[in-house]
C-alpha positions in Angstrom: -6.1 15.0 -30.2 -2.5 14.7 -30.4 -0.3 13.8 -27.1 0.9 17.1 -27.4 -2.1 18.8 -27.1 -3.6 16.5 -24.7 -4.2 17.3 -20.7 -2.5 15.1 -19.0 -5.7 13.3 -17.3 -9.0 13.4 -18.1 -11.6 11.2 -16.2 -15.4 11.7 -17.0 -17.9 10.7 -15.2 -15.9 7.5 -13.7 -17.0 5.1 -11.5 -15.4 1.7 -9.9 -17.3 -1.1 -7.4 -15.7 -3.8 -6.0 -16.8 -7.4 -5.0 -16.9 -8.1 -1.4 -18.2 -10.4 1.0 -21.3 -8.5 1.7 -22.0 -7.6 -2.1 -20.9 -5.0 -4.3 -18.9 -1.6 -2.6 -19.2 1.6 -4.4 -15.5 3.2 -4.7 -16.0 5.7 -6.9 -19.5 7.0 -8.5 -19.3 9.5 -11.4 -15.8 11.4 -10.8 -15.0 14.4 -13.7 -11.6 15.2 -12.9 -9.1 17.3 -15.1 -5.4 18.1 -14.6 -3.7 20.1 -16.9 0.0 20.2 -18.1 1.9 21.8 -15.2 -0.9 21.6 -13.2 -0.4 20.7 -9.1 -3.5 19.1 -7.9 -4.1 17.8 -4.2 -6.7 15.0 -3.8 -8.2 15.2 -0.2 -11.1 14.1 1.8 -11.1 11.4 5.0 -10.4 8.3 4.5 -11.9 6.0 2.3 -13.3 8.8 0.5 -11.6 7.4 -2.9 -8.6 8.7 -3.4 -6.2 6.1 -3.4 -8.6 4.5 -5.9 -8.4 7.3 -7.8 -5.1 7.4 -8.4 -5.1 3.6 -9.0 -8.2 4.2 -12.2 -6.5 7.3 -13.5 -2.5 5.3 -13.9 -4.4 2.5 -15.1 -3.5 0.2 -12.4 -7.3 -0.6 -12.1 -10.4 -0.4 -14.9 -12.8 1.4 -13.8 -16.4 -0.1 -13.9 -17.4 2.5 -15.6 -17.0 5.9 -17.9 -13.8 7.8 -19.4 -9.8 7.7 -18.4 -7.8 9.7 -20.8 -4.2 9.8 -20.2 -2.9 12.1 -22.7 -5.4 12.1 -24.5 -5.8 8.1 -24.9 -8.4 6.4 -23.9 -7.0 3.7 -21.3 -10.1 1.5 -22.4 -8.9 1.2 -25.6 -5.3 -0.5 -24.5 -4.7 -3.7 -22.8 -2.3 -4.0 -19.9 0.9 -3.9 -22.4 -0.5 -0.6 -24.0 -1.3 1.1 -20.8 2.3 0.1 -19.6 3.5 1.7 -22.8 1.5 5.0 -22.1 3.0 5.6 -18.8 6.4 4.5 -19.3 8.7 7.8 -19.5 5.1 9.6 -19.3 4.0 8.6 -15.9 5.7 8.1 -12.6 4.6 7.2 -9.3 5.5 7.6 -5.5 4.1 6.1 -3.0 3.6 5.9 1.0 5.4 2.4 1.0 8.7 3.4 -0.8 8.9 0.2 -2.7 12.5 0.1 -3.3 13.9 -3.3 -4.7 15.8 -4.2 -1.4 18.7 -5.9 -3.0 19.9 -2.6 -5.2 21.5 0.0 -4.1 19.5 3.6 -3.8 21.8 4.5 -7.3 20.4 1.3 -8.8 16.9 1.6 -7.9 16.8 5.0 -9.5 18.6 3.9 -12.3 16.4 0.9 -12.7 13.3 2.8 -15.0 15.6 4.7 -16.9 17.5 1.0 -17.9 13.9 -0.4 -18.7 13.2 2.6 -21.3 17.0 1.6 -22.8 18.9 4.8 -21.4 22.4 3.7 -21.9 23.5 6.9 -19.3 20.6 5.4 -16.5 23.9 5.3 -14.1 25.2 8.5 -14.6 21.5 10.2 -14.5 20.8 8.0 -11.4 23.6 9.5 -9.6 22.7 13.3 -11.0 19.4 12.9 -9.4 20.5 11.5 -6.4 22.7 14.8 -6.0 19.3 16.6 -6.4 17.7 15.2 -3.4 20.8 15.6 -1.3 22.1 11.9 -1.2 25.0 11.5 -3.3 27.0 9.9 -0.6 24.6 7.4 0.0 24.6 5.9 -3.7 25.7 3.2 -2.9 23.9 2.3 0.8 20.9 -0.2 0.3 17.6 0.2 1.4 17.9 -1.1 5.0 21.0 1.3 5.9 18.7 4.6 5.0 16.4 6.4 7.3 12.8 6.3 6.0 13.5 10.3 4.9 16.4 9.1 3.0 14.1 6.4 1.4 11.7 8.3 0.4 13.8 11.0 -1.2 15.7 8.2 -3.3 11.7 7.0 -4.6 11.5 10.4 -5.5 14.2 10.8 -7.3 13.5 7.6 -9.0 9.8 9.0 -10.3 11.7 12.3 -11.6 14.5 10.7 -13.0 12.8 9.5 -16.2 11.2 13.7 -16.5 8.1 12.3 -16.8 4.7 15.2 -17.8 2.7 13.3 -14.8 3.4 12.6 -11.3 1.0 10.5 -9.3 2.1 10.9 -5.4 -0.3 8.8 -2.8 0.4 10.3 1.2 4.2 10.6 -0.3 5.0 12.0 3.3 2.6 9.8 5.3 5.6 7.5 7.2 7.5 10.4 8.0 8.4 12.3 10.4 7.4 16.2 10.6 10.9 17.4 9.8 11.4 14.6 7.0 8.1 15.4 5.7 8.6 19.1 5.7 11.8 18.2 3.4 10.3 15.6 1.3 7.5 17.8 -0.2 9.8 20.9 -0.7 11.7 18.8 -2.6 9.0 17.2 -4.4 7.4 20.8 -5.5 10.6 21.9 -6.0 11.4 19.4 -8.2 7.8 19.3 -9.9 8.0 22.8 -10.8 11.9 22.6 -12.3 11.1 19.4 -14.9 7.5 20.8 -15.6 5.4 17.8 -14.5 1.5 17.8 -13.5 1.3 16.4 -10.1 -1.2 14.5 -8.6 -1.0 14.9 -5.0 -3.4 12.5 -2.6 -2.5 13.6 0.9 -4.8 14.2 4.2 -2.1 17.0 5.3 -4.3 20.4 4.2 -0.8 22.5 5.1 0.8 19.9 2.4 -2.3 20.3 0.3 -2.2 23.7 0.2 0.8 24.4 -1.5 -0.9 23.0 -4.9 -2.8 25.5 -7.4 -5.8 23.6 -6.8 -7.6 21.0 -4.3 -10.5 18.5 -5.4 -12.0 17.4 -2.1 -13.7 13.9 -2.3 -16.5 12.3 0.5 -18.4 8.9 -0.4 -16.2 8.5 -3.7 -17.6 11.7 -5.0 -16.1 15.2 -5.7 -17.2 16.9 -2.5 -15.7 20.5 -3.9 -13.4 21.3 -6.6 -11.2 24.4 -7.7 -10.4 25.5 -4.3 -7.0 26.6 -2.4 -6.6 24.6 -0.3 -5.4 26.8 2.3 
């Protein structure tokens, strides 16, 4: 199967337990998840149901203990930690709850800081395009500690769309914010989403938020709870 033609994610039948103290913790046991090219799909469930760790197995931030993760159709067991960088790089963004901006760049640099890594000799000019996107073109140059947590938050975005990638991986992207930040973070993230054609992958606790995908997977105990729901 080409990249092409390839879903964006496929897991089947995954599972991941970690060591601890008291012995072995089931995190995830037997997941089948798909998300399709364009495709908006909330996680949700309480907490410690999985879905942080989901997203974690399915970027190939963590190996799972056990079955399939298919990122465009390639098998994440089949590359090492260089190859799975490879994969995602261009392909494969991420935003998080923690906006993990480097501190000591500006918000223009830290957007333009992925599209330098793929070799984009215009990273600047697309940094600053993007940055106009989300509303924060005056603010270019202001680092990290002179923005609001909104602000910050809409520069990490901008900095996961930059690149265009086909799959966006957001974990509680609005969970240090407040309601009105919130409100305009993830207006702008569907926004966005729907404009470069990216699958999202949307982990949030927020069912209005959660709603506003095509489809919800809800998880309990690591498993999938109910699938192919709205989740209004």
């Amino acid at each position: 199967m080409s990249d092409a033609a390839a879903d964006p994610l496929v897991m089947d039948n995954v599972s991941l337990t970690l060591p601890s103290a008291a012995g072995p913790v089931e995190i995830l046991r037997g997941l089948d998840v798909r998300v399709r090219q364009g495709e908006r799909v909330a996680l949700v469930g309480p907490s410690g149901s999985g879905k942080s760790s989901l997203i974690a197995v399915a970027a190939g931030l963590e190996r799972p203990s056990g079955g399939v993760v298919e990122l465009f159709g390639r098998n994440l067991a089949t590359l090492d930690e260089d190859g799975r960088a490879r994969l995602r790089r261009g392909k494969v963004s991420l935003v998080f709850q923690s906006f993990h901006l480097l501190p000591n760049m500006t918000a223009e640099e830290n957007v333009a800081a992925p599209l330098e890594i793929a070799g984009r000799r215009d990273a600047g000019e697309i940094a600053h395009e993007w940055l106009e996107r989300v509303g924060l073109s005056g603010r270019a140059r202001h680092y990290p500690h002179q923005l609001s947590g909104g602000e910050q938050q809409r520069v990490a975005l901008a900095r996961a769309l930059a690149p265009r990638p086909a799959l966006l991986f957001a974990d509680e992207p609005t969970g240090n914010l407040d309601a009105a930040n919130a409100a305009h973070v993830a207006a702008l993230m569907f926004d966005l989403v729907a404009e470069t054609g990216a699958a999202l992958v949307l982990v949030t606790h927020d069912e209005v938020l959660a709603a506003r995908a095509d489809r919800a997977v809800r998880l309990r105990d690591g498993r999938v709870a109910q699938e192919g729901f709205r989740a209004a």
